[in-house]
N, C-alpha and C positions, 0 to 999 in steps of 0.2 A: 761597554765602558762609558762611552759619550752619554747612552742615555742615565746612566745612573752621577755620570758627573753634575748631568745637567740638572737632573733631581735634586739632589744634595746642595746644590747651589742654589736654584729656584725653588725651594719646596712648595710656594704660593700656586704655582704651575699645576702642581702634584691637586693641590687644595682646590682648587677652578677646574680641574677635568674629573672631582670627585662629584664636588658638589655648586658646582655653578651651571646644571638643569642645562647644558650646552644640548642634550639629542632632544629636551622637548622642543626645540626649533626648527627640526627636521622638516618639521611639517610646514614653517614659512621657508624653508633652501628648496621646498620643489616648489612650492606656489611662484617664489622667485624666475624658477628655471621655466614652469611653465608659463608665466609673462612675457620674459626672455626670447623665446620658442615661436610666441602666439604673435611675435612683431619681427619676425624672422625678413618676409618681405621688404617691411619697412626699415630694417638694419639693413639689410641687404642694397637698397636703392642707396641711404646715406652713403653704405662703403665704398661702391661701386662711382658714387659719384665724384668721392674725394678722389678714388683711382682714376677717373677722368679726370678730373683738375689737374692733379701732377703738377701741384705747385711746390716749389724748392724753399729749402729754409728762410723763414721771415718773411717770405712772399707768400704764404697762403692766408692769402685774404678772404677766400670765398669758401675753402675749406673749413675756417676758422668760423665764419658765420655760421655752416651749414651746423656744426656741433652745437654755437652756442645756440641757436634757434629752438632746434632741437629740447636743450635743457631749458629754456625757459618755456617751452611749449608744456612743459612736464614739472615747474612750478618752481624749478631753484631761481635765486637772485646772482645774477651773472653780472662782475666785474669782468669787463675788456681792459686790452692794454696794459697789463700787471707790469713790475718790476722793468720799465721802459721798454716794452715787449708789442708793438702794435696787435701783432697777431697771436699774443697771449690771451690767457681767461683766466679766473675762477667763479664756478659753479657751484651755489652752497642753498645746504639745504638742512633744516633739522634745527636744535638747540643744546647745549650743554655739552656733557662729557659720555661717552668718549668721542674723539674727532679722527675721523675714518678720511684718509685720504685716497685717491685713486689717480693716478696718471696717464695724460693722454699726448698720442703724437699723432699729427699729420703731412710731416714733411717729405717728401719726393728725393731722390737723388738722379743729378744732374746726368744727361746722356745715355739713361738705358731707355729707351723709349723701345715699348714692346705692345700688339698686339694679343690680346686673349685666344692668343692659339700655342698647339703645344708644337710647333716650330719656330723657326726667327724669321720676326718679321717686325721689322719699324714700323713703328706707329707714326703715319706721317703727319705732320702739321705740330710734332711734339717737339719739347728740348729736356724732357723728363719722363721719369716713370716710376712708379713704385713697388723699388727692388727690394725693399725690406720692411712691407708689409703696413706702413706706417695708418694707410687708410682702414686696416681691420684693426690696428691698434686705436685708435681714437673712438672707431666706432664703439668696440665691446666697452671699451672703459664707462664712455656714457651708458651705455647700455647697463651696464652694469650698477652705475651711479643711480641711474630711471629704478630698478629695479629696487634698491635700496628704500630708496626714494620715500615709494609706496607701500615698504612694509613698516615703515616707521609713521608715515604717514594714518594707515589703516588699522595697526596693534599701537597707536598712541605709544611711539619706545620715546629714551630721550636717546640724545645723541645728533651729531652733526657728519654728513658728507660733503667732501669736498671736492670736485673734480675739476684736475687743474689742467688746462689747457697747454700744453708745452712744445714752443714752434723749435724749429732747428736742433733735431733732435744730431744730425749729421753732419756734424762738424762745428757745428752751431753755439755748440752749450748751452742752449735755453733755458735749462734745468738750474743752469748754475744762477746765472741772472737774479732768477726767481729764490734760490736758495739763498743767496747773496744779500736779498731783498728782505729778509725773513719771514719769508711767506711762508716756511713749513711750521717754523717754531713753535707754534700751539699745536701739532697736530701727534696723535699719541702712534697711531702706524701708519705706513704710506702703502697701498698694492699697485703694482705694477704688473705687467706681462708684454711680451714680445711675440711676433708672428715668427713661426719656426716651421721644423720638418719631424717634430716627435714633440709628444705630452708631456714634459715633465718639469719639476719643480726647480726652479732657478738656484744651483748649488755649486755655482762654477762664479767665481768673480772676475772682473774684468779689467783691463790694461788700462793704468793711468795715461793722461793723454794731454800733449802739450804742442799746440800749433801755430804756426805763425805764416805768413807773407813775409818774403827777401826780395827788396825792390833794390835793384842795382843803376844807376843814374851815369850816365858817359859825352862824349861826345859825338853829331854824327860826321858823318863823312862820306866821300866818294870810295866804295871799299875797292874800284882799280886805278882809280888817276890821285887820287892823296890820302892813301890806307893810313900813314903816319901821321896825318894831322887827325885823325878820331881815334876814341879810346870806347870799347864796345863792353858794353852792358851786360852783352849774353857770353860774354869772355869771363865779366864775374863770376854769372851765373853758372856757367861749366865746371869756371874753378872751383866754386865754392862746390858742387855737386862731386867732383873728384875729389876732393879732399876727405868730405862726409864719409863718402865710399869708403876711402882708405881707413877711416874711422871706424867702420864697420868690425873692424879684428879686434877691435880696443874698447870692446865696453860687452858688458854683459850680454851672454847668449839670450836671452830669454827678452833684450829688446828689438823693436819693429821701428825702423826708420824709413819712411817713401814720401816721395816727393812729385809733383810735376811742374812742367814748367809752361805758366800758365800765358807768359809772353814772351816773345823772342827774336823780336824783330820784324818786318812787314815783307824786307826786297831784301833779298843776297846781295845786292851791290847796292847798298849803303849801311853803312856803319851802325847799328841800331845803339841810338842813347837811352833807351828804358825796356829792362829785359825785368822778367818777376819769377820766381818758383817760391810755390806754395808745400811747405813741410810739415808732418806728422812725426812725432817721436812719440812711441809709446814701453813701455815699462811695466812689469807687475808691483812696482814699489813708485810710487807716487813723490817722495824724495830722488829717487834717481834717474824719475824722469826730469824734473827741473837742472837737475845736473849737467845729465847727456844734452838737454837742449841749451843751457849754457855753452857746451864744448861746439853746438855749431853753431851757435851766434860767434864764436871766435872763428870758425871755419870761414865764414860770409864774410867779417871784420879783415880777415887775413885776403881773403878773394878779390876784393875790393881795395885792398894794399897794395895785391901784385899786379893788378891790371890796370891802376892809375883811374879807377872810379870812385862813386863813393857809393852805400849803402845806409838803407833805413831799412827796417823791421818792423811790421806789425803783426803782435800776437794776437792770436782770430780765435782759442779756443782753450781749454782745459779743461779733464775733468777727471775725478778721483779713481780708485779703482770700485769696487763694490763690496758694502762690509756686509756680511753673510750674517742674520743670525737662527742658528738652528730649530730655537723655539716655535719659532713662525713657522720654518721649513716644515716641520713636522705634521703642525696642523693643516698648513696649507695642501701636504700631497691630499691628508682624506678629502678633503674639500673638491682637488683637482679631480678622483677619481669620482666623486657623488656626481659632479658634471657633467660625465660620461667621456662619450670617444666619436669619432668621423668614421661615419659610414657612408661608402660612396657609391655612387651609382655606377650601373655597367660601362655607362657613357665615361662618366668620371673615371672610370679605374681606365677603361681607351684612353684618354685623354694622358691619364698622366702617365702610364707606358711609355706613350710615344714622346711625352718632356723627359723621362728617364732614357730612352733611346741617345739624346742628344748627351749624355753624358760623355765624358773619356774618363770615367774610372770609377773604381766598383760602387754600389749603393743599395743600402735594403732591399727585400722585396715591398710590394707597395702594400701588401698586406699589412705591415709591421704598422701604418698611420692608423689605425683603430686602437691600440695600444697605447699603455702609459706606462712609462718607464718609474723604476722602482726608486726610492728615495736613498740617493749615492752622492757623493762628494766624485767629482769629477776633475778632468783635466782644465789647467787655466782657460780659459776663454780666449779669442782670439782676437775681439774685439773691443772696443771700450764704451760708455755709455756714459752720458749725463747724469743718468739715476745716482750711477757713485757720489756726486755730491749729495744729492737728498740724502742717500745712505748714511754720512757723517754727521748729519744733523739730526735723525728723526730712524726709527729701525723703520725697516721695510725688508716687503718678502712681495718672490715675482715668480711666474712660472712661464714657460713659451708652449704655445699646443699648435699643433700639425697643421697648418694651411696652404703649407707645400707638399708634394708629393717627397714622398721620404728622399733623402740625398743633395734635397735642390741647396746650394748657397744660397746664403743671401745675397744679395748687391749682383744678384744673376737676372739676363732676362727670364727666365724659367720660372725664377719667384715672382717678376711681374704678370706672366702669363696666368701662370696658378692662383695670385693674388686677383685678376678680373673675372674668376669663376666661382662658384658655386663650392668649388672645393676652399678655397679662400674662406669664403665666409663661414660654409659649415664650423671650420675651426678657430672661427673669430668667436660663434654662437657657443664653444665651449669653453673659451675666454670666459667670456661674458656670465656665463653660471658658473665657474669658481669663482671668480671675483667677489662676485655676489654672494655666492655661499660664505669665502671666507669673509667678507663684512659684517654678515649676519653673524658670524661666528663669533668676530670681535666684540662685537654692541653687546652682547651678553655673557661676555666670559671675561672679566676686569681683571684675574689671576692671569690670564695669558698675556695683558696688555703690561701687566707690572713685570712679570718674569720677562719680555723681550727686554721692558727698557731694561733691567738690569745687566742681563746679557747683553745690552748694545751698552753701556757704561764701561762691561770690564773689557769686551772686546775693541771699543775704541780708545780706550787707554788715556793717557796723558795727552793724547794731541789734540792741540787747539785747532780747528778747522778751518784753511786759509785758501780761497779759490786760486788755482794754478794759474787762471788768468790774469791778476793784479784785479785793478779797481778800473779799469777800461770799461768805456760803454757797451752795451751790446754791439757787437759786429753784424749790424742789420744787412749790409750790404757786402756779406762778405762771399756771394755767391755769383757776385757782378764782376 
């Protein structure tokens, strides 16, 4: 019924997979793949390197070089510093229409520092590591971007690529910044993808997300010879964290509220006057996340009432949920499956065994990462993404491929482990040919590009698109 709705809606769709000559290009989606394939080492060293770096949002400086280098070594014209973004880019390459976007991360998250072994083991001299993949994402994108590049370059198409650099992916909102900035606006689709534990096409949207800093201000004191004369900081912050709690019973199942508390005082015996916790409110409805995070701005406001302190707030993040559109979905799984699957060595299949040993609770057999999973509307997501802004600006379609061993979380050591090997890459390197594939697919199928935006008109509806975060600067330093 979906497909036939979508038909009847889009018929242009119908008209462009008749007759807009999409399989004569088969034969530039493997020359692609085989480019892709034939710089396998040289993606490999970039990935590996940004997985050394393990630099955290806004601080990847060197990471950020190593991409751009990269794409001007390979002929696009690269803006730095986008949308007040130091460690931003765009990479552009080609002319006219249509304009193919492609999205990249390389930010780190703070404190999983891991060793490329499939046990735990800190990485010492680190304060980061990359538990969700960020450095195989940046790399295939380019990679992907390179490979475009060349076929437009060498079949004279028209058309423009864009590969946009996008730091703080992790709490960051960097995406928004740059959306904010209307850096997507001209651009007819955006591709994206995510490092994962299975193949398949991005059909799950994701939790709108709305974050802030509560800075609590007091007085200090001696806290055993003159307790009464200070008023403590981390007393708000308790409060205000008890209260949230109890808040918990009073707002929709289906939202995620956590917090830590990022400072707390220095000595037990004195009074601490500047206490902080750092909150995430997240929601499948992007109005009710602004709501629920109103109700603890009153919670902090109230905390800071009872304990004779005062509070400030700064919001550090938002980002929409993810608008899905089918059209794209569609073509993008063939594309996913033309790129093939991760086939791993005897070594690698030991290796990732013994990451799936460290498990506590059940998970594929390892066999199942060769595979691509069938094209299904899935359970909500459980995390949130920056993409969701580009998504209300511009359609976009993403898919995640296997570069964990099946089971692994993300934001695990296990994903940074599996991320410094070879198994990591292999499925960066089938990123990297769908992408490709699906680009090439775009540049010469113009009924597919007019049926998504349709489909992203009726599915975004009436809403004017308004970043959760306000008009606040980038929160460059909000990892300090």
């Amino acid at each position: 019924m979906k497909k036939l709705f979508f038909a009847l809606l889009f018929p242009s769709l119908l008209f462009a997979q008749k007759k807009s000559g999409v399989v004569s290009y088969d034969k530039n989606k493997t020359a692609a793949a085989a480019e892709i394939q034939g710089k396998y080492e040289e993606y490999k060293k970039i990935a590996l390197q940004i997985w050394d770096y393990a630099e955290v949002g806004y601080k990847e400086e060197k990471s950020t070089a190593l991409l751009q280098q990269e794409l001007k070594n390979n002929g696009f014209t690269v803006q730095s510093g986008v949308a007040g973004i130091p460690t931003s880019f765009m990479a552009t390459y080609g002319s006219g229409s249509p304009v193919i976007g492609i999205l990249a991360e390389y930010d780190a998250l703070p404190g999983i520092m891991q060793e490329a072994v499939p046990e735990r083991k800190v990485a010492e001299g680190k304060e980061a590591g990359h538990a969700c993949g960020h450095h195989l994402f940046g790399t295939a994108s380019v990679a992907a971007g390179i490979a475009l590049k060349n076929q437009i370059q060498s079949n004279g198409w028209k058309g423009t690529i864009i590969v946009y650099g996008c730091p703080a992916e992790e709490g960051g909102s960097g995406k928004v910044y740059m959306t904010r900035a209307g850096l997507f606006n001209n651009v007819d689709v955006v591709l994206h993808w995510h490092p994962g534990n299975a193949n398949r096409v991005t059909m799950t949207s994701a939790l709108a997300n709305k974050s802030a800093k509560f800075r609590f201000y007091g007085l200090s004191s001696h806290a055993a010879g003159a307790p009464e004369k200070g008023r403590s900081a981390l007393d708000g912050v308790e409060a205000m964290d008890a209260m949230v709690n109890m808040m918990r019973e009073h707002v929709p199942s289906t939202t995620r509220i956590h917090y830590v508390i990022t400072s707390g005082g220095k000595a037990p015996n004195v009074v601490p006057d500047f206490a902080e916790v750092y909150y995430y409110v997240r929601n499948p409805n992007k109005t009710d996340v602004v709501g629920i995070f109103d109700r603890v701005v009153k919670a902090a406001e109230g905390a800071a009432m009872g304990t004779e302190t005062t509070m400030k707030y700064e919001v550090i993040g938002g980002t929409h949920d993810l608008l899905l559109i089918d059209t794209l979905n569609a073509v993008m799984q063939k594309n996913l499956q033309l790129a093939g699957t991760v086939s791993l060595s005897p070594d690698e299949i030991a290796f990732g065994k013994k990451v799936q040993s460290s498990f506590t609770f059940s998970y594929p057999d390892i066999s199942e990462m060769g595979t691509t999973r069938p094209l299904k509307a899935e359970n909500l997501s459980p995390g949130s993404t920056d993409v969701g802004d580009v998504s209300y600006n511009v359609p976009t379609v993403g898919i995640s491929t296997a570069t964990w061993v099946p089971g692994t979380p993300a934001h695990s050591w296990q994903a940074v482990a599996c991320g410094g090997t070879d198994i990591g890459v292999k499925g960066m390197m089938v990123a990297a040919k769908a992408l490709a594939n699906m680009g090439i697919e775009l540049l010469h199928n113009p009924g597919l590009i007019d049926a998504a935006k349709k489909e992203f008109v009726v599915k975004k509806g009436n809403y004017q698109y308004k970043a959760l975060l306000g008009d606040r600067e980038p929160a460059l330093n909000y990892r300090d």
